[in-house]
C-alpha positions in Angstrom: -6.0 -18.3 -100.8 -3.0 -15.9 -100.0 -5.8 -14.0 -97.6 -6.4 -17.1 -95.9 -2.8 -18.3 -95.6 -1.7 -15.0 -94.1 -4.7 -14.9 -91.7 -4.2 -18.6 -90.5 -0.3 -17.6 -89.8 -1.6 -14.3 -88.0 -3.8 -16.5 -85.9 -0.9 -19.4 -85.3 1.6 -17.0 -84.5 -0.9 -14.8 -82.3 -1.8 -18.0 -80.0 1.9 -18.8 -80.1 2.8 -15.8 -78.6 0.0 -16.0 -76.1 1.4 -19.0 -75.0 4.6 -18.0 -75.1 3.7 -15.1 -73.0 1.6 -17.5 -70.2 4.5 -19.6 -70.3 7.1 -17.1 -69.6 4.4 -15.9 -66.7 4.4 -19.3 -65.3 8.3 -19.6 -65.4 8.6 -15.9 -64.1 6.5 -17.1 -60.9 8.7 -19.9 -60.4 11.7 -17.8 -60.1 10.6 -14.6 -58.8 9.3 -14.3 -55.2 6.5 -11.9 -54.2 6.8 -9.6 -51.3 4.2 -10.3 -48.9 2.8 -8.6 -46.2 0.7 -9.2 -42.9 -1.3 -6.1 -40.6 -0.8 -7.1 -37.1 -2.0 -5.0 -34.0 -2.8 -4.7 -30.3 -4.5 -3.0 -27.8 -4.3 -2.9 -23.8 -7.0 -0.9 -22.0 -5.9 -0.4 -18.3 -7.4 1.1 -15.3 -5.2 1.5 -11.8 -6.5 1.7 -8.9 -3.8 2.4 -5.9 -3.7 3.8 -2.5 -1.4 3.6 0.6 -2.4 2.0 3.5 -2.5 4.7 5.8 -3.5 7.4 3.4 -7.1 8.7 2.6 -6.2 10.0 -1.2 -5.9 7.7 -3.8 -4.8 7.4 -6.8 -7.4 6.4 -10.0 -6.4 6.4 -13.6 -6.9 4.4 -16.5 -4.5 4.8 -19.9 -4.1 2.8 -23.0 -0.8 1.1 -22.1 -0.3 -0.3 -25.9 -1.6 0.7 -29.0 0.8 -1.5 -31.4 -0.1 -1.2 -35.2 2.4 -3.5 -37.2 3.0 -4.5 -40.6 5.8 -7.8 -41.5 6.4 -10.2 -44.4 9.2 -11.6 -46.8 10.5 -10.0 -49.3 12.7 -13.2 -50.1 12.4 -16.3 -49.0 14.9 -15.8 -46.8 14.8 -12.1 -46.3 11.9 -11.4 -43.4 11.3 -7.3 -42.3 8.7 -6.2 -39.8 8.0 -2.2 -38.8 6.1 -2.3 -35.6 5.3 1.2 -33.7 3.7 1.9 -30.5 0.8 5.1 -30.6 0.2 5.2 -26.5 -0.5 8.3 -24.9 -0.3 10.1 -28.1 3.1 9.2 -28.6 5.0 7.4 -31.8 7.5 5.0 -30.4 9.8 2.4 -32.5 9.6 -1.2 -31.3 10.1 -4.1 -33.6 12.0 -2.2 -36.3 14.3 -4.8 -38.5 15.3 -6.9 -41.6 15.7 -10.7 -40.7 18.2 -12.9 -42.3 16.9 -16.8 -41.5 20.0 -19.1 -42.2 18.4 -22.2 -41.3 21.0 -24.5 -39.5 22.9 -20.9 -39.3 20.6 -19.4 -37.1 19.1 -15.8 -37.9 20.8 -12.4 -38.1 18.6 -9.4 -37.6 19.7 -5.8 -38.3 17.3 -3.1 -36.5 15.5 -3.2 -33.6 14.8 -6.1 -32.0 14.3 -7.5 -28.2 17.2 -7.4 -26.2 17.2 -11.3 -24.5 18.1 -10.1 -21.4 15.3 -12.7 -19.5 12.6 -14.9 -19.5 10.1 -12.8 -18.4 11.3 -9.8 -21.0 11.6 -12.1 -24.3 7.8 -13.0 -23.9 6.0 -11.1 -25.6 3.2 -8.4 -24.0 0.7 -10.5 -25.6 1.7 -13.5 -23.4 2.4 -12.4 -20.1 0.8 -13.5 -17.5 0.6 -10.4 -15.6 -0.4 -6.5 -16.4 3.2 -5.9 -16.2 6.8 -7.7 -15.7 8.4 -8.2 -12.5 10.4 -5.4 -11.1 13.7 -7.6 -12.2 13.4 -6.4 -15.3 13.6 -2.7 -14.7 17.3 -3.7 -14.5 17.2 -3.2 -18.0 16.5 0.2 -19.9 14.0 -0.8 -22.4 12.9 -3.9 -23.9 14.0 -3.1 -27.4 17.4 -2.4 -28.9 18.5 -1.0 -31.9 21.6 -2.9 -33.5 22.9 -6.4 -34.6 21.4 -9.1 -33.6 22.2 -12.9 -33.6 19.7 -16.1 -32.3 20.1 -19.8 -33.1 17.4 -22.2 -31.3 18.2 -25.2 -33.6 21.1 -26.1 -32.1 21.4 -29.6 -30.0 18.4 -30.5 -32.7 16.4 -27.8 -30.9 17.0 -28.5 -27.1 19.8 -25.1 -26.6 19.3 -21.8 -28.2 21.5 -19.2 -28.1 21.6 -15.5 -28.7 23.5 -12.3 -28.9 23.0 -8.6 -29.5 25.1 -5.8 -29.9 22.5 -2.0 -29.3 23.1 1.6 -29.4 21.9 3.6 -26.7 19.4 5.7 -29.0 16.3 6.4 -27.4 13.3 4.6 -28.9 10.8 7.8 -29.4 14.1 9.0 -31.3 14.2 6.4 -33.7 17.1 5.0 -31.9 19.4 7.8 -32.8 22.8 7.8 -30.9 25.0 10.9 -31.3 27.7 9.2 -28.9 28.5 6.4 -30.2 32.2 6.2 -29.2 30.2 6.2 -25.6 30.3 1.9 -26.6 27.5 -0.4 -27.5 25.3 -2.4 -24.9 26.6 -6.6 -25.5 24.0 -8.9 -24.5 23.9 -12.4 -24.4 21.5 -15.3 -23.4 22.3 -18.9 -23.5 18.6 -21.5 -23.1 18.0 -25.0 -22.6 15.4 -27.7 -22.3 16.0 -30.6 -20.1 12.7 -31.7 -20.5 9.6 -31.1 -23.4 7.5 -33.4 -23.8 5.1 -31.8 -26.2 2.6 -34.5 -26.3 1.6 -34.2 -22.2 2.7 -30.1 -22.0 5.5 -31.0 -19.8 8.7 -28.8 -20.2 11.7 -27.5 -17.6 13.1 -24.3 -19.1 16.6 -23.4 -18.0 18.3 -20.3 -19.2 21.6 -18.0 -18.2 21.8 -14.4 -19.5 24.5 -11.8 -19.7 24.1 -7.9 -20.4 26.7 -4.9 -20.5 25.6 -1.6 -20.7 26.4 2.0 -20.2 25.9 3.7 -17.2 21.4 5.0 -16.6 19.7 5.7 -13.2 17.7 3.6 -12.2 13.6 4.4 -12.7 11.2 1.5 -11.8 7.4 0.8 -10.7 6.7 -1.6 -8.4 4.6 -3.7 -11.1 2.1 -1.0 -12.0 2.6 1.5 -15.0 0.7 4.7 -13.5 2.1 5.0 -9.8 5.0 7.1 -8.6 8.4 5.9 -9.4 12.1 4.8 -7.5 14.8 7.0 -8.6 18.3 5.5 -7.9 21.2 7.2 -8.9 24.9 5.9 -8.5 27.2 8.8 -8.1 30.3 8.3 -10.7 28.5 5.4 -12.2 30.4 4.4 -15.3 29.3 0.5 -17.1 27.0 -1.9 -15.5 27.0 -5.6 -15.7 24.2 -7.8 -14.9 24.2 -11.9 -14.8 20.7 -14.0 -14.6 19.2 -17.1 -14.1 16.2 -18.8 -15.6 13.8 -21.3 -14.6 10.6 -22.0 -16.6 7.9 -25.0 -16.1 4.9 -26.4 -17.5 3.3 -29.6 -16.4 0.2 -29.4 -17.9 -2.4 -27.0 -16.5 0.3 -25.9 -13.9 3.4 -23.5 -15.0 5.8 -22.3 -12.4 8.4 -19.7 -13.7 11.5 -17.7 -12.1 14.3 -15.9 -12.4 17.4 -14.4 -10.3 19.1 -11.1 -11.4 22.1 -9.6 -10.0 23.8 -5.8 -11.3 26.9 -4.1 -10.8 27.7 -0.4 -11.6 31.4 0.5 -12.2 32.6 3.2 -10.2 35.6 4.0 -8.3 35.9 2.6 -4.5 31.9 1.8 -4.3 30.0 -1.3 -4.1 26.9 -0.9 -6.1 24.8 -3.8 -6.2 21.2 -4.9 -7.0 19.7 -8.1 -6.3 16.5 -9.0 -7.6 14.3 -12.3 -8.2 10.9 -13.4 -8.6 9.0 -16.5 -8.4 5.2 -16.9 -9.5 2.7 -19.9 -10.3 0.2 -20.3 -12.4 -2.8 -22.8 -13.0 -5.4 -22.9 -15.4 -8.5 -24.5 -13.9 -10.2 -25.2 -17.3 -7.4 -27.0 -18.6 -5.0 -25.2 -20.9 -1.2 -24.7 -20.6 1.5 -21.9 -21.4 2.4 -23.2 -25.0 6.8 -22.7 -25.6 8.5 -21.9 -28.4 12.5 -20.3 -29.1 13.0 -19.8 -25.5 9.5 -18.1 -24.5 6.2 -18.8 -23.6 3.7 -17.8 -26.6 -0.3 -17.7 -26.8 -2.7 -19.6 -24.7 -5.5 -21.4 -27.0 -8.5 -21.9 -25.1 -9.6 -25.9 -25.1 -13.6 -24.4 -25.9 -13.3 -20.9 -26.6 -16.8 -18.3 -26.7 -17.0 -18.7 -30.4 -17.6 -22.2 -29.8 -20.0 -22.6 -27.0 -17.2 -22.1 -24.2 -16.2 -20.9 -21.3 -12.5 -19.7 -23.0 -9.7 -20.0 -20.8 -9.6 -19.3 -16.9 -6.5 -19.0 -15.0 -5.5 -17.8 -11.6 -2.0 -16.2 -10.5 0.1 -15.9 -7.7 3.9 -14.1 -7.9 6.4 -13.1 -5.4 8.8 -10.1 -6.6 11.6 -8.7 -5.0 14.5 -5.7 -5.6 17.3 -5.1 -3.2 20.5 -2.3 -2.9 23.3 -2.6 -1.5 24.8 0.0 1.2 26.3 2.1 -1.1 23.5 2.4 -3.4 21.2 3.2 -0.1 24.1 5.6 1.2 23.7 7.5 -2.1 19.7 7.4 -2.3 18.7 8.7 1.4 15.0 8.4 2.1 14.7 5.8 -0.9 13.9 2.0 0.6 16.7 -0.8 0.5 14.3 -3.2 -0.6 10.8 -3.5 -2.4 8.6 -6.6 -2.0 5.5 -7.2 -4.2 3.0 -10.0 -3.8 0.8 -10.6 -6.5 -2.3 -12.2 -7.1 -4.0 -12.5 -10.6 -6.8 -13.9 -12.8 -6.6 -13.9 -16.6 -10.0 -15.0 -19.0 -9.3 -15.4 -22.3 -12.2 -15.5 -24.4 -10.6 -16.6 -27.2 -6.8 -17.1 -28.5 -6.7 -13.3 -28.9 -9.0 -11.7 -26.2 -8.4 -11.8 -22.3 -10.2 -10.2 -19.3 -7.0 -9.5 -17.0 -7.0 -8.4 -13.1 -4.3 -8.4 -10.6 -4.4 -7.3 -7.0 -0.7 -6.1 -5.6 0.6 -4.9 -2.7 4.0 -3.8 -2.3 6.3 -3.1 1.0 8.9 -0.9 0.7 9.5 -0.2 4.4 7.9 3.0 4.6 6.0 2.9 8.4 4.4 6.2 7.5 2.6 5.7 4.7 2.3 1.9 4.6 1.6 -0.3 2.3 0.9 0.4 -1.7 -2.3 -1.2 -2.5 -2.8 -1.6 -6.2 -6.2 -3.1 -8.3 -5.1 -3.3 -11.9 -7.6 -4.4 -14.6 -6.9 -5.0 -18.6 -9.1 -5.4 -21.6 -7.0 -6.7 -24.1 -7.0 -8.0 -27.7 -4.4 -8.7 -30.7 -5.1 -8.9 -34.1 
């Protein structure tokens, strides 16, 4: 009987404990959050075609322009990271690089790298432009990533004004962002965004935005809107900080989107006048239907109505953009033989096959004023996907 007793209280105790131990299991779950993680990617397959005018040679090439391999997640609930790197042309390069903060009402803090907001057309992401590459307004900036502190809040107004800040290094991104120099001063960006109109339901939105940026003193090095070409190279003798203001303008209504934006930049330096002007203005339409969706500021991923999964078409939508740069005398005074102005008219035609596949051409042709050699015709084609 004492066996039995002593068996029964081994068994009662055991399950206890197993119980014990599922409960504790259950309550450590509760309390203790698991890290998770996501594998994100891209690529963009590109082939250039481009030739002068009046020239015979021209110039064919074709390059992976990104090769983005990510991996992001919590590891609180509060507490986001992402490590994104770029593996074109055989190169490692840093892009999204950070720990994320999300306060809620608060806004979010991000430590690392992260975009600098310096435009409309530079916050949306590669995925979701429209064309192969960003207007040449943007080359006002050195790169679309900074490393730093960074600071964005689109909740305020109940959602209708976002703001944002950054303060970056000057590290160079294939250096992990390393600056030596820092007593050389930070770059301070800022971006202030409204909506005076979203109405979700009918894909109806006016975007309107002001930005701010003040950085250390770079020559300027810019395509005009293709990535293989020859580049401008500006330089602005005793150059110290540069300052540049912008404006925004984003539209949807419906299947039709219209989107600009004005830049102006001024180098510091001592009894010169160096200024840049640049803007662009583009359209676009999508003939089966869809619309630029819009979220914190940007314009995000297009979702085919039918895609080819489903018996469909995907998405088809046509282009048209206007870009322009402009120096002042002093910059042109500085630069002999480099043009006062480059104009580029662009015409485009995007297929998505799906929410994450898209046929891309553009035809370009820029004038830079150069009677010799003419115009630069450019044929650009993309294959790209995201994962």
């Amino acid at each position: 009987m004492k066996n039995i007793k002593i068996s029964v209280l081994t068994i009662a105790f055991t399950l206890l404990g197993i119980m014990f131990i599922n409960a504790q299991e259950k309550e450590d779950k509760r309390e203790v959050f698991k890290p998770t993680i996501n594998i994100n990617g891209r690529i963009q397959y590109d082939f250039e075609f481009l030739k002068r005018s009046n020239e015979d040679d021209a110039l064919n090439e074709n390059e992976f322009r990104r090769v983005h391999f990510s991996v992001a997640g919590n590891v609180a609930k509060n507490l986001k990271y992402k490590i994104e790197t770029d593996f074109a042309h055989g190169k490692l390069g840093f892009r999204d690089m950070y720990l994320k903060y999300t306060g809620g009402k608060f806004g979010n803090l991000v430590i690392g790298s992260y975009t600098e907001p310096t435009s409309l057309n530079m916050v949306t992401s590669s995925k979701y432009i429209s064309f192969n590459e960003r207007a040449m307004l943007i080359a006002l900036q050195n790169f679309r990533w900074g490393s730093g502190f960074h600071y964005e809040n689109f909740g305020l107004l109940k959602g209708r004004i976002g703001f944002q800040m950054a303060l970056t290094n000057n590290g160079l991104n294939d250096e992990g962002f390393v600056d030596h120099s820092l007593e050389d001063g930070f770059n301070f960006i800022s971006r202030i965004t409204g909506t005076i109109m979203n109405n979700k339901e009918k894909h109806q939105l006016i975007h309107l935005g002001i930005n701010y940026d003040n950085r250390s003193y770079k020559d300027l090095k810019f395509r005009p809107e293709n990535h293989l070409g020859e580049k401008y190279h500006y330089i602005f003798p005793n150059g110290d900080t540069r300052e540049a203001l912008g404006l925004e303008l984003g539209t949807t209504f419906g299947a039709f989107s219209l989107q600009g934006e004005y830049k102006t930049q001024k180098v510091d330096a001592p009894d010169m006048d160096y200024q840049l002007d640049s803007y662009y203005v583009f359209a676009s339409y999508f003939i089966t239907g869809e619309y630029r969706p819009y979220k914190h500021a940007a314009f995000g991923r297009v979702k085919p109505n039918k895609d080819i999964d489903n018996g469909g078409l995907g998405a088809v939508e046509v282009l048209a953009r206007y870009s322009s740069l402009e120096m002042s005398q002093d910059i042109i005074d500085a630069n002999l033989g480099l043009p006062s102005q480059v104009n580029s008219i662009s015409l485009g035609l995007n297929w998505y096959l799906n929410s994450r596949a898209r046929l891309m051409y553009n035809y370009v042709i820029t004038d830079d004023g150069n009677e010799i050699l003419g115009d630069l015709n450019q044929h650009l084609f993309r294959v790209q996907i995201d994962f």
